[in-house]
C-alpha positions as CSV (number, residue, x, y, z in Angstrom):
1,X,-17.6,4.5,4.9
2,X,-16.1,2.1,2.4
3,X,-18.4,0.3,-0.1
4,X,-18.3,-3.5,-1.5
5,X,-18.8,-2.8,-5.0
6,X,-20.0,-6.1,-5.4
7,X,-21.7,-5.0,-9.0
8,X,-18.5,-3.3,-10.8
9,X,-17.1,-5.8,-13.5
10,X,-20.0,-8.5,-13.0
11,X,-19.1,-11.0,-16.0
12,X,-15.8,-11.3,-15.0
13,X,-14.5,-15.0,-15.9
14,X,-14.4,-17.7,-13.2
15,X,-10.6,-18.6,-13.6
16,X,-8.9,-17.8,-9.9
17,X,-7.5,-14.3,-8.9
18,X,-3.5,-14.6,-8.7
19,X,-2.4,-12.2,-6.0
20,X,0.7,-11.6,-5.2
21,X,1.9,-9.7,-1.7
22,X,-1.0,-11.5,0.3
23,X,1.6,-11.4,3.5
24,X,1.7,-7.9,3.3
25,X,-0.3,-4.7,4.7
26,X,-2.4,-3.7,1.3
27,X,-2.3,-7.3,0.6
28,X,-3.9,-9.0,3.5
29,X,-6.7,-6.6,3.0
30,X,-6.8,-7.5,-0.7
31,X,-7.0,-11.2,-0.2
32,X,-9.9,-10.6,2.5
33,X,-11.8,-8.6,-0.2
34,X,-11.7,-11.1,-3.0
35,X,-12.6,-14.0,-0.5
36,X,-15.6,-12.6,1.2
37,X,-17.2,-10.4,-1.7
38,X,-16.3,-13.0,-4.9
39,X,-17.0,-16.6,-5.2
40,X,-13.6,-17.2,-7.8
41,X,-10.8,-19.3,-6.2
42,X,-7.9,-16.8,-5.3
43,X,-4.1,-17.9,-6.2
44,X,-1.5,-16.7,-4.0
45,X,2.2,-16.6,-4.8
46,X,4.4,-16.4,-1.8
47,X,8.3,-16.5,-1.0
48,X,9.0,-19.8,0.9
49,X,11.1,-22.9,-0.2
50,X,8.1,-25.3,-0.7
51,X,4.4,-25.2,-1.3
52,X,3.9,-26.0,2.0
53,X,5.7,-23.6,3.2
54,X,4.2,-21.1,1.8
55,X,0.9,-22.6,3.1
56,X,2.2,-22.5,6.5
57,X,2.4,-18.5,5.7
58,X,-1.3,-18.1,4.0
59,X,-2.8,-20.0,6.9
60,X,-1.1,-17.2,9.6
61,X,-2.3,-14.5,7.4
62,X,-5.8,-16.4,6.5
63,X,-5.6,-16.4,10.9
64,X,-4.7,-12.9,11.4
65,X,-7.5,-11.7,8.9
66,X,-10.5,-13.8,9.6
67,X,-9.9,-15.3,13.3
68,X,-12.1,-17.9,13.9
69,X,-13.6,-17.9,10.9
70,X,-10.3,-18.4,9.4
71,X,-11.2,-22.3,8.1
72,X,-13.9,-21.4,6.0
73,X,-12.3,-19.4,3.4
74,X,-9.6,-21.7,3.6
75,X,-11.0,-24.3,0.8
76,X,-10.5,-21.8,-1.6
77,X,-7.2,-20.1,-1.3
78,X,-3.8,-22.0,-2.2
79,X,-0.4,-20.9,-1.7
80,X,2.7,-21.0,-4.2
81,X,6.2,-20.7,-3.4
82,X,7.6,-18.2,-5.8
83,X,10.5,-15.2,-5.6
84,X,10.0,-12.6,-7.5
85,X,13.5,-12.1,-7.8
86,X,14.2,-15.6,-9.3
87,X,13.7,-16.1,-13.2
88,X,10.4,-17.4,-13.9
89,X,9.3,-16.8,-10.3
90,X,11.1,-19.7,-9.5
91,X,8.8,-21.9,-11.1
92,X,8.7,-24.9,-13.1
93,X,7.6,-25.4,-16.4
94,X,4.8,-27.3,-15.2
95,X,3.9,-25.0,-12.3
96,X,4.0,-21.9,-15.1
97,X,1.7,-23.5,-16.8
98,X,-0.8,-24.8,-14.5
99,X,-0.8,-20.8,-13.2
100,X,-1.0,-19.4,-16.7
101,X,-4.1,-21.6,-18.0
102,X,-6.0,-21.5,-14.6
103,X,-5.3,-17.9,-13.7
104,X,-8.4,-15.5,-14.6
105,X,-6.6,-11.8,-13.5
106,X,-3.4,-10.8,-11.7
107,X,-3.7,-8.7,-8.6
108,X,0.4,-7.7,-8.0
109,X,0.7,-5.8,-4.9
110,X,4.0,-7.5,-3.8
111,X,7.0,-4.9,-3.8
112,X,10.2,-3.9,-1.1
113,X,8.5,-0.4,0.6
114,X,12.0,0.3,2.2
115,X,13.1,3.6,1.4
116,X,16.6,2.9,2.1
117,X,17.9,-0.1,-0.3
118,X,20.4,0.1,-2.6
119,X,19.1,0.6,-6.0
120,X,20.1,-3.1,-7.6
121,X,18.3,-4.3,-4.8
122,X,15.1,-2.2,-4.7
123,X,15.2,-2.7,-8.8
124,X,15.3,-6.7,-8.7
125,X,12.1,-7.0,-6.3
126,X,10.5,-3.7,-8.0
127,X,11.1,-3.9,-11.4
128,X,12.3,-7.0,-12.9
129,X,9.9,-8.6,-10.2
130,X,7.1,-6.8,-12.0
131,X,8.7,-7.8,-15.1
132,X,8.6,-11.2,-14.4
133,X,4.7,-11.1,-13.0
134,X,4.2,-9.4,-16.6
135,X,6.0,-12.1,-18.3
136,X,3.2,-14.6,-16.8
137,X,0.5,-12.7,-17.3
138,X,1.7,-12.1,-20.9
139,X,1.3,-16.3,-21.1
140,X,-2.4,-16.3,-19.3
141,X,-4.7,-17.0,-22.5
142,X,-7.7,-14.0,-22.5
143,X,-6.5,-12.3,-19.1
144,X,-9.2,-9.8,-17.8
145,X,-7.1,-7.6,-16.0
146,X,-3.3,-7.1,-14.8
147,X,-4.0,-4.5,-11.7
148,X,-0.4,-2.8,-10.7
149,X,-0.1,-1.4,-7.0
150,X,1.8,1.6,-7.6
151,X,2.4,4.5,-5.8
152,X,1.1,8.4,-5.9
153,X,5.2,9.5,-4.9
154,X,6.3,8.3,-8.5
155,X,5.6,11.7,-9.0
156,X,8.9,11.8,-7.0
157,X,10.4,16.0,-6.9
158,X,7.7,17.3,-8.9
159,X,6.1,20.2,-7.3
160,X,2.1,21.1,-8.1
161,X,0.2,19.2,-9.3
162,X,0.7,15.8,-10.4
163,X,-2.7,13.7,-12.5
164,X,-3.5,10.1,-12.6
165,X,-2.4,10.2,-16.4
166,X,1.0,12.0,-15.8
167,X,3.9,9.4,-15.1
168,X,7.4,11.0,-16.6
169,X,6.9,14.5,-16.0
170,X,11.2,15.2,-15.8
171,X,10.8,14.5,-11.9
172,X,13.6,13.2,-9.1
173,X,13.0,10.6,-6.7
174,X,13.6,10.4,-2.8
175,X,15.0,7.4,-2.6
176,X,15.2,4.2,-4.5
177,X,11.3,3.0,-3.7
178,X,9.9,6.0,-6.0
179,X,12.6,5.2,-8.6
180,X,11.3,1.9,-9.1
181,X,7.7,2.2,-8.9
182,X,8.1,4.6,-10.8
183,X,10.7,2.3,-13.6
184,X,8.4,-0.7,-12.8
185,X,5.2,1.7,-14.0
186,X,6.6,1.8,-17.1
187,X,6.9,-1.6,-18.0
188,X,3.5,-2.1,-16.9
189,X,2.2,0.5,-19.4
190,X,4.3,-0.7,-21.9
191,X,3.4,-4.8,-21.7
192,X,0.4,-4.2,-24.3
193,X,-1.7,-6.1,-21.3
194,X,-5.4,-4.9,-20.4
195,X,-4.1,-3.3,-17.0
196,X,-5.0,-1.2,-14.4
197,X,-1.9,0.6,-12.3
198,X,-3.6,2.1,-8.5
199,X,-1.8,4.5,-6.9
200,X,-2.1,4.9,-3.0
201,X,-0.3,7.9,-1.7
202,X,0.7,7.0,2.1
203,X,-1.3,3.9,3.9
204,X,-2.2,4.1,7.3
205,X,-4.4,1.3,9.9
206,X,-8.1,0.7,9.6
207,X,-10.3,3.7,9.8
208,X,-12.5,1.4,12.0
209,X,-10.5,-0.2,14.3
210,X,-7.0,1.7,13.9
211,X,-5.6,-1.7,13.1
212,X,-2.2,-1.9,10.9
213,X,1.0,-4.2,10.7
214,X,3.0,-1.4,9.0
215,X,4.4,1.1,11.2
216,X,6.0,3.4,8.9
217,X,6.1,6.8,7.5
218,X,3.7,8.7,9.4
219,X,3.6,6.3,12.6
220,X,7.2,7.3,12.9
221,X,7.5,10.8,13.8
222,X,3.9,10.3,15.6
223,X,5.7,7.5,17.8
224,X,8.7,9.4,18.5
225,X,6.5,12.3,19.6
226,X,4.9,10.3,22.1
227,X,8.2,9.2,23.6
228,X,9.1,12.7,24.1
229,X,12.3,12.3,21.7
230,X,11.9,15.5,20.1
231,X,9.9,18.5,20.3
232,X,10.2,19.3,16.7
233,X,9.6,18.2,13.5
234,X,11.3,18.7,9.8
235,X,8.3,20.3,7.8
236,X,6.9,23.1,6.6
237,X,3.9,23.9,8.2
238,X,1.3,24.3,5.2
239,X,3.1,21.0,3.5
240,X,-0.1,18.3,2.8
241,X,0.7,14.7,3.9
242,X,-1.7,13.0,1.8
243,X,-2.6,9.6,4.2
244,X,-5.5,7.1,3.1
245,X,-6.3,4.6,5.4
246,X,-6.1,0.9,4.1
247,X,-9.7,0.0,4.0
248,X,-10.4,2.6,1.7
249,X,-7.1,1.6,-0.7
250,X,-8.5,-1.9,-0.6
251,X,-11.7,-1.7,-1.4
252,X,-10.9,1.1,-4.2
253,X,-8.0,-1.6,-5.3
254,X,-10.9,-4.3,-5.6
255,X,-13.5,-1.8,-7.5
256,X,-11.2,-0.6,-10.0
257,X,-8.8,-3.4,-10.9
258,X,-12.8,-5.2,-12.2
259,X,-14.4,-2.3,-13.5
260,X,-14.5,-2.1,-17.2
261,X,-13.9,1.5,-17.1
262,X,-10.1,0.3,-15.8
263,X,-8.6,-1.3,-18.5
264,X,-5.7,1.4,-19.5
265,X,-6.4,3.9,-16.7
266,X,-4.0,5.1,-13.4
267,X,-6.0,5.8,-10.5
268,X,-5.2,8.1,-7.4
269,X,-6.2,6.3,-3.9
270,X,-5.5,9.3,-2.5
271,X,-6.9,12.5,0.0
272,X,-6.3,14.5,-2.7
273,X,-8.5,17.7,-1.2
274,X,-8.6,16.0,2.3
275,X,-5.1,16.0,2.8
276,X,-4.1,17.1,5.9
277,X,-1.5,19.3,6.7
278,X,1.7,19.0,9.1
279,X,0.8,21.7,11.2
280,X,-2.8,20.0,11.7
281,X,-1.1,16.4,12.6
282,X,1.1,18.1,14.8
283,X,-1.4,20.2,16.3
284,X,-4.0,16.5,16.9
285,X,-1.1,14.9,18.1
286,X,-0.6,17.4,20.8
287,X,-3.9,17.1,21.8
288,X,-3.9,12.9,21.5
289,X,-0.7,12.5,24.1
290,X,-1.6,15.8,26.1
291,X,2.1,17.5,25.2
292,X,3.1,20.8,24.0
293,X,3.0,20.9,20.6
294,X,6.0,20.0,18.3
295,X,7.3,22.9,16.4
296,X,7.8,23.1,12.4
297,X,11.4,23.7,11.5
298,X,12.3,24.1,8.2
299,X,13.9,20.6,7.6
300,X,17.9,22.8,7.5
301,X,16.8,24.2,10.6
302,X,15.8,20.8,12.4
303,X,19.2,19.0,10.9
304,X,21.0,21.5,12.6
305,X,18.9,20.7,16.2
306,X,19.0,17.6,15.7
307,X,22.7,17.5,15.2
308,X,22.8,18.7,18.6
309,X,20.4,16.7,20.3
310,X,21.0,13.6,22.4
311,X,18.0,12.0,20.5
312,X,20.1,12.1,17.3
313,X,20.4,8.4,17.2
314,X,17.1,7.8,17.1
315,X,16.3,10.4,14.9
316,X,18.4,9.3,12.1
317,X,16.5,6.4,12.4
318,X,13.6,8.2,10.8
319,X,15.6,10.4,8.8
320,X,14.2,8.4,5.5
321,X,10.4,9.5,6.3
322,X,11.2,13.4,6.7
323,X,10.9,14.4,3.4
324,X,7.4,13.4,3.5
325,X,6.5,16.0,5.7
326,X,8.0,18.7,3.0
327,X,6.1,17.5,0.3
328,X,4.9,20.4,-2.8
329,X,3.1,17.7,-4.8
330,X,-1.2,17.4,-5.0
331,X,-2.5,14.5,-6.4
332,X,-5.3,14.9,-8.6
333,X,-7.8,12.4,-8.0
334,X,-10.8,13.3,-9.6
335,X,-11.1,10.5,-12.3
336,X,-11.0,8.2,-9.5
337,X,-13.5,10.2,-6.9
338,X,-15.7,10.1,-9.8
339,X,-16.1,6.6,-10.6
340,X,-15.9,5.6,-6.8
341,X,-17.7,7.8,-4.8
342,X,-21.3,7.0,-6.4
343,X,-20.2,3.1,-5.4
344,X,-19.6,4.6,-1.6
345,X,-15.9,4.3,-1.6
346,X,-14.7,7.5,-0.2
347,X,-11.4,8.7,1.1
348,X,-12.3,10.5,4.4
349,X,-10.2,13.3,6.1
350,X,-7.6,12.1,8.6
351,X,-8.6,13.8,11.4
352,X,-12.3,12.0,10.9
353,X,-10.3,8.4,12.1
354,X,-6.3,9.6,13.5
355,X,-7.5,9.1,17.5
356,X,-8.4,5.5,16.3
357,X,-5.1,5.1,14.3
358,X,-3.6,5.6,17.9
359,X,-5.4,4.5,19.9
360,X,-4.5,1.2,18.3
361,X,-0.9,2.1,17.7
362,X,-0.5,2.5,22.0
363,X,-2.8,-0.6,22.5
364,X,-0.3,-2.1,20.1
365,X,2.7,-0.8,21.9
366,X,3.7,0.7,18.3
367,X,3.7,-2.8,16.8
368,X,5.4,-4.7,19.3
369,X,2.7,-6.4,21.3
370,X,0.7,-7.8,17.6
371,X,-3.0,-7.6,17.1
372,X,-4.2,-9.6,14.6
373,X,-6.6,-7.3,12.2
374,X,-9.8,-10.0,13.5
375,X,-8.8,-9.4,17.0
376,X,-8.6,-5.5,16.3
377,X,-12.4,-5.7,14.2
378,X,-13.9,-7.9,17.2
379,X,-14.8,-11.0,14.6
């Protein structure tokens, strides 16, 4: 399960990997990759006031990932205060170019996931964010690779199927996060830089230990289930829910954004034809928290129970995740399958790893009581 890929993109340069979004989910997995399977210093640029601050921040995360072991990878890992949002980054001359002649590649995985900001607000982290990263790595002299953590739902309203090459196919968006992954994609491809933009479809915990700090999309409707707060849920039964868990989108991340094959290409990290369906989640969930299982409304249907219910607070709570489970898109993926399953990278089925997801998730008390990803591995 998974693969190291420690022989894609040998000959890299030995300038340090800037990554940016090492505090979050995708990005605590990326920064382990690159310090246990590459020797290069890593670069990480995080929001704080100060450098130290910002420290204070990477050593929690360098904690949370590593344990004990934490204080050996240490040494070569440095944090930077920078905002994305700021011009510049927020950095000084100096800083700029310190970064810009000792920077090898740029990882950016750093983005606002929140499907419910306003659109100035999800476009200044989003897009001119990535516009700004681009701006630096348009300074960095010979840069190797610019990787770009996209997302599979640029392909927003589109219905059928969407491939790793198609981008503006006339398609709507959801809500302000596809909009500007989607906006943010083409700057990327439009910067004249050697990138590489991956596209996970939707991330979900460790298919090892179930461990995760995001509990979003899927976890949501799963959680309320649990709880009893509904006995339905707004879908149509045959809809795929595409779900890749994070150790597979990290080590794909890692393999593609170095092989040579990547310069110019867009990547699906998705299930593609593992994809579950709703009625199958439903149906596993059932079994998981021994209850009845939920039933499949048509999403008009459920608004109109739900209006009713006494749950209704809470369920507009999750209202921003239903259109997931509605979904017409398929995401190609066979580019990607092809250059990462000889390497052992392989997106397996949900159903092969969803009892781990929970049982973690109600170890976790959905979140609330934290388990560092170390703790949840046993290292």
């Amino acid at each position: 399960m998974g693969g190291d890929s420690r022989g894609m993109g040998k000959g890299m340069n030995e300038r340090a990997v800037l990554l940016t979004g090492a505090t979050g989910f995708i990005g605590m997995e990326l920064l382990a990759r690159h310090l246990e399977r590459d020797e290069r210093p890593v670069i990480t640029l995080i929001r704080a006031d100060s450098d130290a601050a910002a420290q204070a921040r990477l050593d929690a995360v360098l904690e949370n990932v590593f344990g004990t072991s934490a204080a050996g990878y240490r040494r070569r890992v440095r944090a930077v205060a920078a905002e994305l949002t700021a011009p510049r980054l927020g950095l000084s001359d100096a800083r700029w170019e310190e970064l810009a002649s000792s920077t090898g590649s740029i990882v950016h995985s750093a983005a606002s996931v929140s499907f419910t900001l306003p659109l100035d607000c999800a476009r200044d982290i989003n897009v001119e964010g990535t516009r700004r990263m681009l701006e630096l790595a348009s300074h960095v002299d010979g840069l190797e690779r610019y990787a770009h953590v996209s997302t599979a739902y640029v392909a927003g309203t589109h219905e059928g199927p969407f491939a790793e090459a198609d981008l503006d196919v006339g398609q709507g968006f959801r809500n302000t996060y596809e909009q500007t992954k989607f906006e943010a994609e083409q700057l990327v491809r439009a910067s004249g830089l050697r990138y590489t933009i991956l596209r996970p479809s939707i991330v979900v915990g460790d298919r090892r230990s179930g461990w995760t700090s995001a509990f979003n999309v899927l976890y949501w409707p799963l959680r309320a289930f649990s709880r009893g707060l509904f006995t339905a849920v707004p879908a149509i039964p045959t809809a795929q829910v595409d779900v890749v868990p994070v150790d597979y989108v990290a080590d794909a991340i890692y393999a593609l954004s170095r092989a040579p094959e990547g310069v110019g290409a867009t990547y699906h990290l998705t299930a593609g034809v593992h994809a579950s369906t709703i009625q199958e989640i439903a149906d596993a969930a059932s079994t998981y928290f021994k209850k009845p299982p939920p039933r499949v409304l048509a999403p008009a249907e459920f608004a109109a129970l739900a209006a009713e219910s006494a749950a209704a607070p809470a369920l507009e709570s999750g209202a921003a995740y239903f259109p997931y489970f509605s979904v017409s898109t398929t995401f190609d993926n066979a580019v990607t399958r092809a250059l990462l399953e000889p390497a052992g990278i392989i997106a397996s089925p949900l159903r092969e790893y969803l009892g781990r997801l929970l049982d973690f998730a109600t170890r976790s008390r959905w979140g609330k009581r934290p388990i560092g990803r170390a703790q949840a591995l046993g290292t």
